[in-house]
N, C-alpha and C positions, 0 to 999 in steps of 0.2 A: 402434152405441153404445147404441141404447134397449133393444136386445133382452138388451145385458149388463148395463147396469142394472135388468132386470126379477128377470133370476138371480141378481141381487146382494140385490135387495130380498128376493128369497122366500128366499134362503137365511140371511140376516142373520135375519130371521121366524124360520125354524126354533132358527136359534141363540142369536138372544136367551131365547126360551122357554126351551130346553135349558138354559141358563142360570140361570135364573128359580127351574126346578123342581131342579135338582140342589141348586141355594142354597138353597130353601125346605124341602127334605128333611134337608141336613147343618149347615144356622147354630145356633149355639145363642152367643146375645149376652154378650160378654168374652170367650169365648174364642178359640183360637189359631186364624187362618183357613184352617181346615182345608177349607173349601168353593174357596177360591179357588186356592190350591194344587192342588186334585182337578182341577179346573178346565184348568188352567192345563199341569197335565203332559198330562191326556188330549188336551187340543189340541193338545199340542205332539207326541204319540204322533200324533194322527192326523192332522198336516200331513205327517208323516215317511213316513205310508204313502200319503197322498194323494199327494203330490209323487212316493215310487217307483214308484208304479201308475200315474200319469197322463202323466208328462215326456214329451216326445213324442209323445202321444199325443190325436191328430186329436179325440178329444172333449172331451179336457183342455183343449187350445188354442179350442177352439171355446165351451164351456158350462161343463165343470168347473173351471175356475180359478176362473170368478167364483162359481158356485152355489156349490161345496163349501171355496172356501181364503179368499175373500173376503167371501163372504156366510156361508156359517155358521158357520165356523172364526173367523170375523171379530166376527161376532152372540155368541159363545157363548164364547172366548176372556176373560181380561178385566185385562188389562195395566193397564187406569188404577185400578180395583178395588184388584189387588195395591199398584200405589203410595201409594193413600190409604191402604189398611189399613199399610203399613208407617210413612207417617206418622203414624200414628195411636199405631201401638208404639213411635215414638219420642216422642212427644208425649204418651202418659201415663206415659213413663218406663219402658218396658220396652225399654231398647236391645238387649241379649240377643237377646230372643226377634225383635227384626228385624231384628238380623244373620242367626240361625238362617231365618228366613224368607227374605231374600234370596237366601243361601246356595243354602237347601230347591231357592229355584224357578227360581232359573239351574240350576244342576248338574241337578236332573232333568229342566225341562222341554228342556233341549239335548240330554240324553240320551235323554230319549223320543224327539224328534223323530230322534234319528240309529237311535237302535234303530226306529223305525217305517221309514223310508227302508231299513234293510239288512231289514229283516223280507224286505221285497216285494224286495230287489236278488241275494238270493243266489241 
């Protein structure tokens, strides 16, 4: 238990930063949150290749579930993010653009993750 919460810790670490810095590279304030979207599909692209690469596999079960799907994917992901930003476009009256965003980041980020899984299955 202590040794998966260590791999939890350091990878959460890695992907809060990732996080951090992808957002401080692409925000530019009022506009449409194109950082959390980016965000949000690549995670979900890279759980898709995580999960085909890893499933059954003696390292996956042992270290990489926690270090890479819980800890950084977990750190660097940012699901509460997207929900306040969408209330936030409902709350200054742009209901529009947070239907489009809802929309945006179910449908890709489902699909990245299925396109990541088959990348690694074929």
């Amino acid at each position: 238990m202590i040794q998966s919460l260590c791999w939890i810790a350091l990878g959460g670490a890695v992907g809060a930063i990732g996080r951090f810095l992808v957002t401080t590279w692409l925000f530019v304030p009022g506009q449409f949150p194109w950082p959390t979207l980016l965000i949000n599909f690549s995670g979900s692209f890279a759980i898709g290749l995580i999960w085909g690469v890893g499933f059954e596999q003696p390292w996956f079960e042992t270290w990489g579930r926690y270090l890479l799907v819980v800890g950084v994917l977990g750190g660097f992901t940012t699901f509460s993010a997207f929900s306040l930003e969408t209330v936030g476009l409902v709350e200054g009256g742009r209901v529009p653009e947070a239907v489009i965003y809802i929309l945006a980041s179910v449908l890709t980020c489902v699909t990245a993750a299925w396109l990541g899984q088959r990348l690694v299955t074929f």
